[in-house]
C-alpha positions as CSV (number, residue, x, y, z in Angstrom):
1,X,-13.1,-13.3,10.6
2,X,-10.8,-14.7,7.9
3,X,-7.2,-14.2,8.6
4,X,-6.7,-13.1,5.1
5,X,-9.0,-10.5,5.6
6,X,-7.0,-9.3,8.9
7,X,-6.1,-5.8,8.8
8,X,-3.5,-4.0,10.9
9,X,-6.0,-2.1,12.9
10,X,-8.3,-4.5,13.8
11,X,-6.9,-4.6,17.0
12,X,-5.0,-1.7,19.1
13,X,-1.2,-1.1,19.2
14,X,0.2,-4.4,21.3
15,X,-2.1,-6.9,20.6
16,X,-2.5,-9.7,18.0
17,X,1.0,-10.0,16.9
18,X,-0.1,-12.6,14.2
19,X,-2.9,-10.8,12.6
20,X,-0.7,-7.5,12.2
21,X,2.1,-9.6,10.9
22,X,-0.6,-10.9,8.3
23,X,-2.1,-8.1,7.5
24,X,1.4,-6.0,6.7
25,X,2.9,-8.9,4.7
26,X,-0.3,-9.0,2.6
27,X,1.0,-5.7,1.2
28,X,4.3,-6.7,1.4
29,X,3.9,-10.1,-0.7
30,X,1.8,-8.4,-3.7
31,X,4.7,-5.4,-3.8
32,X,7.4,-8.1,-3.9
33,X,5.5,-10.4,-6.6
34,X,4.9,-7.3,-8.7
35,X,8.3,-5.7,-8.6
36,X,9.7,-9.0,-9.2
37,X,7.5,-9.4,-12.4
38,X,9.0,-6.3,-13.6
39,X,12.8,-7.0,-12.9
40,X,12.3,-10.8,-13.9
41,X,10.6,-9.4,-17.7
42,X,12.8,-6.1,-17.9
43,X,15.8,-6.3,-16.2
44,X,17.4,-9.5,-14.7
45,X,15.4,-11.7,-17.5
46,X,16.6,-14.5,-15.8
47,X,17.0,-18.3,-18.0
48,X,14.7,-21.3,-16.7
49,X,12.5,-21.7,-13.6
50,X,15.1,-22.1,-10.7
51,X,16.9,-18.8,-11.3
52,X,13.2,-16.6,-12.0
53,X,12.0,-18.5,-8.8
54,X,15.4,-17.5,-7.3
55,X,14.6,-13.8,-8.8
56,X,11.2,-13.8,-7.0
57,X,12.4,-15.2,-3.9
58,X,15.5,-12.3,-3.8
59,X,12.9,-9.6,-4.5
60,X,9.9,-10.6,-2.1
61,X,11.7,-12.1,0.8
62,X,13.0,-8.4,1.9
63,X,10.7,-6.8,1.8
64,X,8.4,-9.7,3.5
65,X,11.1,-9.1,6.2
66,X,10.9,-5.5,6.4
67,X,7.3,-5.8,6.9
68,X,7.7,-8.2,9.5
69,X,10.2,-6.6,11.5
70,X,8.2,-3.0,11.7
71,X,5.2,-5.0,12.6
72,X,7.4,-7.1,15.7
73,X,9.7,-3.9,16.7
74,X,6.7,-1.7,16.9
75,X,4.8,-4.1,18.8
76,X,7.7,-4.7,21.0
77,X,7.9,-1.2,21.6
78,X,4.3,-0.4,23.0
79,X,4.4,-3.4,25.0
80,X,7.9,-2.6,26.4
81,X,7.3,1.2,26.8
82,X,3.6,1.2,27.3
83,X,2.9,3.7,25.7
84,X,1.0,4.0,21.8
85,X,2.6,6.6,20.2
86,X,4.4,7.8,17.2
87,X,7.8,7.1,18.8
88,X,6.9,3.5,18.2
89,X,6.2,3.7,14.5
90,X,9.7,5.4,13.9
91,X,11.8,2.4,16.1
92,X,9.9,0.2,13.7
93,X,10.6,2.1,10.8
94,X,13.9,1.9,11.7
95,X,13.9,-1.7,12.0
96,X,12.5,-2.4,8.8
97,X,15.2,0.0,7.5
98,X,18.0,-2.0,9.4
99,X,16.5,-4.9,6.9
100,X,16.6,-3.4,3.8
101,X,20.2,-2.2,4.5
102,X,21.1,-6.0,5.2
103,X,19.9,-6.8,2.0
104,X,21.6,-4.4,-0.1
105,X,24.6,-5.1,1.9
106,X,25.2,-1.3,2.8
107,X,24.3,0.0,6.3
108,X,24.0,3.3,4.9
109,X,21.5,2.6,2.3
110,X,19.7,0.9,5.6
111,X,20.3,4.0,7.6
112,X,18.7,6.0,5.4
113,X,15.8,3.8,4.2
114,X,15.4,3.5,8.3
115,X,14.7,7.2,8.9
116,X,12.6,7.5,5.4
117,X,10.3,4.3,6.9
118,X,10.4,6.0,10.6
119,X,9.1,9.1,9.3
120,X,6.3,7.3,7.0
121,X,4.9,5.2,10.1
122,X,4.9,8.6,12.2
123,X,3.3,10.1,9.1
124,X,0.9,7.3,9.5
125,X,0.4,7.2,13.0
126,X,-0.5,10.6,12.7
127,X,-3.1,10.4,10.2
128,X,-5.0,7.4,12.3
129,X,-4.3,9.9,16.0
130,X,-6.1,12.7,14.1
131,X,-8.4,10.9,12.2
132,X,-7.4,12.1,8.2
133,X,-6.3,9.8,5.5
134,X,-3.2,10.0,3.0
135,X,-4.6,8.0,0.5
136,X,-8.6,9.0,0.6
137,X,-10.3,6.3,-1.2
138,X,-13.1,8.8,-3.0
139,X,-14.2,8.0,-6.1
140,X,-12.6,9.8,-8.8
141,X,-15.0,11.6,-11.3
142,X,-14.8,10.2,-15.0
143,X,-14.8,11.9,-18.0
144,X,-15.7,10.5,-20.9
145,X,-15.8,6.7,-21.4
146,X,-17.0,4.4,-23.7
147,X,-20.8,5.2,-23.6
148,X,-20.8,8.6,-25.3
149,X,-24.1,9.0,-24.6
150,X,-23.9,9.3,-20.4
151,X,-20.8,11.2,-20.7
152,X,-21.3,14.0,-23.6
153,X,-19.4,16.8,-21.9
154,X,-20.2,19.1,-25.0
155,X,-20.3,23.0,-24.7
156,X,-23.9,22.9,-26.4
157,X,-27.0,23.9,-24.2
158,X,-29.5,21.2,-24.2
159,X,-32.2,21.6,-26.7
160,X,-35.5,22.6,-24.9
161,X,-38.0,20.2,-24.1
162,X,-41.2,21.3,-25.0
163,X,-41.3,20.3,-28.3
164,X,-44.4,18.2,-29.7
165,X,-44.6,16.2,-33.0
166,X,-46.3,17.5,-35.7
167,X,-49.8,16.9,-36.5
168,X,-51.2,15.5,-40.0
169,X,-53.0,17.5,-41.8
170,X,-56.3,15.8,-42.9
């Protein structure tokens, strides 16, 4: 298996440190590139290459970190209470919270980013104990398109379809 291709549940709660690091900072990397896109184009429009790479590196790095340090703590915590259970995903919640709080220099804003993390990862924990998903990935039905003629959602009846051509006359 490619380590790219990891994902966090591969293997159970306490095992295979580097694969669940991986697979969370996978997540973690394309949120940071994409919300430093936006604040390097809209907001911070930095001048030159050092301070937009300094930009992306301030924007992903955290957030790398946060991933990181849920994936470690929550590890950390199975293994040291052995037990895998939702109490786990909320100490690494916290964790990642303690993070973001270090990087906006304000332990509140970390308190509270802690607890909103901790409940997620409980939230999530939840959904893989019992077996449902937050995000479903069904297909969502389209309407209308480009090709008219698959997608004519007209109130009209279709026409009947036992009509023949007409025969010549000789």
């Amino acid at each position: 298996m490619s380590l790219l291709r990891a994902k966090y549940y591969d293997h159970p709660d306490g095992e295979d440190a580097f694969g669940k690091i991986v697979a969370t900072n996978k997540y973690a990397l394309s949120a940071g590139l994409a919300w430093s896109m936006f604040d390097v184009l809209t907001l911070s429009k930095p001048q030159g290459y050092l301070p937009t790479l300094g930009r992306f590196a301030y924007n992903t790095g955290p957030l790398m970190g946060m991933a990181t340090a849920f994936t470690l703590t929550t590890l950390a915590a199975t293994n040291a209470r052995g037990k895998d259970d939702k109490i786990n995903y909320l100490i690494g919640g916290f964790a990642a919270g303690g993070v973001f709080g270090a990087w906006k220099h304000n332990h509140v804003a970390g308190l509270c980013a802690g607890l909103f993390l901790g409940i997620a990862g409980v939230i999530k924990k939840m959904s893989i104990e019992q077996g449902w998903e937050f995000f479903p990935n069904t297909p969502l039905k389209q309407y209308g398109g480009l090709n008219i003629a698959e997608n004519d959602w007209t109130i009209m009846a279709d026409p009947p379809k036992n009509w023949t051509t007409e025969k010549k006359q000789e």
